[in-house]
N, C-alpha and C positions, 0 to 999 in steps of 0.2 A: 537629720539628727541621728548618731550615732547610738547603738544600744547603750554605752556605756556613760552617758552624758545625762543629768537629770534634767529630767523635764523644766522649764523655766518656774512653772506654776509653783512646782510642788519644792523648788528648791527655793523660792519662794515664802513657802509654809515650813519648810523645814531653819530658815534662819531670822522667824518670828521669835517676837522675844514672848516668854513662856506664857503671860497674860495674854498677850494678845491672840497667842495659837489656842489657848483651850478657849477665848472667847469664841474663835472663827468656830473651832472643833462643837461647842454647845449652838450654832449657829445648825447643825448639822445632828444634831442630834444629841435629846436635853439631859442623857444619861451622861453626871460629873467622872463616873468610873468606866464607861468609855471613851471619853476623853482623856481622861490621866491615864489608860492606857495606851492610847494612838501617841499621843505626847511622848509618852518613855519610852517612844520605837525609833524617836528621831536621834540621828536622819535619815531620812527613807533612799535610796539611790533610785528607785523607781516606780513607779504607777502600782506594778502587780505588786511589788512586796505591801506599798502604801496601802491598796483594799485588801490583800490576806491581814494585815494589820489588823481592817478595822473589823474582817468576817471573823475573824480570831477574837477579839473584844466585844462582840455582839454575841457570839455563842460563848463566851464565857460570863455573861451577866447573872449575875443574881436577880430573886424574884423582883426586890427591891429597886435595883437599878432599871430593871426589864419598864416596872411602872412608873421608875422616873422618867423614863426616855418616851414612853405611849403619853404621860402626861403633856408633852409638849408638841404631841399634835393635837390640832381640832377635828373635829366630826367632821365628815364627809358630809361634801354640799355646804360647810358653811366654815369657809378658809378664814383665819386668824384678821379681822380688819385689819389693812394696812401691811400685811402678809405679803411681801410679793412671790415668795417659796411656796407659800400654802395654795394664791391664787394660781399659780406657774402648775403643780404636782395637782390641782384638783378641776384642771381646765377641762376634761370631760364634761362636768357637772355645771357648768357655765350658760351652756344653751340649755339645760334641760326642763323640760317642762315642769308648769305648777303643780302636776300631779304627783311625778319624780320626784320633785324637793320634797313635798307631804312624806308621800313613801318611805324616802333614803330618813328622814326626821324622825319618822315611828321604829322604821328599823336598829337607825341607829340607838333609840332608846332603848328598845325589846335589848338589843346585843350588852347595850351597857350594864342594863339591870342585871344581865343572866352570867355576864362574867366579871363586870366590876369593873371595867375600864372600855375604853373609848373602840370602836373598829379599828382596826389597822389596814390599812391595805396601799401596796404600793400602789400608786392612783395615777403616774405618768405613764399615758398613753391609752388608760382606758376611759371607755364610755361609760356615764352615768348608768346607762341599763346593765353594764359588765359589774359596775363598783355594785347596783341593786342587785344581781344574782350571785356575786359571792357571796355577802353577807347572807342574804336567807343561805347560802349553801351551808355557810361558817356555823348557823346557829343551832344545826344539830349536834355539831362537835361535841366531844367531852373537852372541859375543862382543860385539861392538862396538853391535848392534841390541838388545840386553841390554841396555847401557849407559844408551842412549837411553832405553829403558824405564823403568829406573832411575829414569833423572832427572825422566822427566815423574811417575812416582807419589810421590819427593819434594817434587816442587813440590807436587803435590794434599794432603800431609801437612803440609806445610809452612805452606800456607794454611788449613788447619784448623784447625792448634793456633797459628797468629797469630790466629785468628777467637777463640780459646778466650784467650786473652792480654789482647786486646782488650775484651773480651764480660763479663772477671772484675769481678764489681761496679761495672756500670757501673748 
């Protein structure tokens, strides 16, 4: 494949009719106003422009969308039934012990209470004992450096499941 050739995936997603791309696009991530901006980029000609797209759409969210798009993941350790994104991103946590699941359930509460919304953490690839020592690491944070955090491990999920979007039978 030629640099100058769209990938099949993404050309693909780029000649979705517009319901059906913000469906795929809320598929990937439940902020409406990162969606309708990834949408108003099409058409992409390739992969790198497609994720500066979506890192550009992700750092420019408002608080409001920042918490619509954390709402539409589940707690860590306990993937969305019938999820297979959530059970795919949170397979760390799959083997992990009776004790871990207790653990990762109190912390994630302690976190919810202290900032108002759910952990974030991009979870492909790590270990339930990695996803356990971020979060206490996260919990001393301030508020606002939280945030930030937030946002950059949404961009990193963000760009994963558009990688998975893209990548579907191509």
């Amino acid at each position: 494949m030629t640099s100058t050739s769209t990938p099949p995936g993404l050309a693909r997603f780029n000649d979705l009719e517009e319901r059906a791309a913000l469906a795929a696009l809320h598929e990937a991530c439940a902020s409406a106003e990162w969606g309708r901006r990834i949408l108003a980029g099409r058409p992409y000609a390739g992969l790198d422009e497609f994720y500066a797209a979506s890192d550009a759409a992700t750092a420019g969210l408002g608080t409001a969308d920042l918490e619509e798009a954390m709402a539409g993941h589940p707690p860590i350790g306990r993937p969305k039934p019938g999820d297979p994104t959530s059970a795919r991103e949170q397979r760390g946590m799959a083997g992990a012990s009776e004790a871990l699941r207790a653990e990762m359930l109190e912390l994630n509460l302690a976190y919810q209470e202290k900032f108002g919304h759910v952990f974030l953490i991009c979870a492909t690839g790590r270990t339930g004992e990695q996803m356990r020592d971020a979060v206490k690491e996260r919990m001393g944070n301030a508020p606002e450096q939280e945030r930030e955090i937030v946002r950059t491990e949404l961009g990193k999920i963000n760009r994963i499941r558009l990688a998975r979007l893209v990548e579907e039978d191509a």
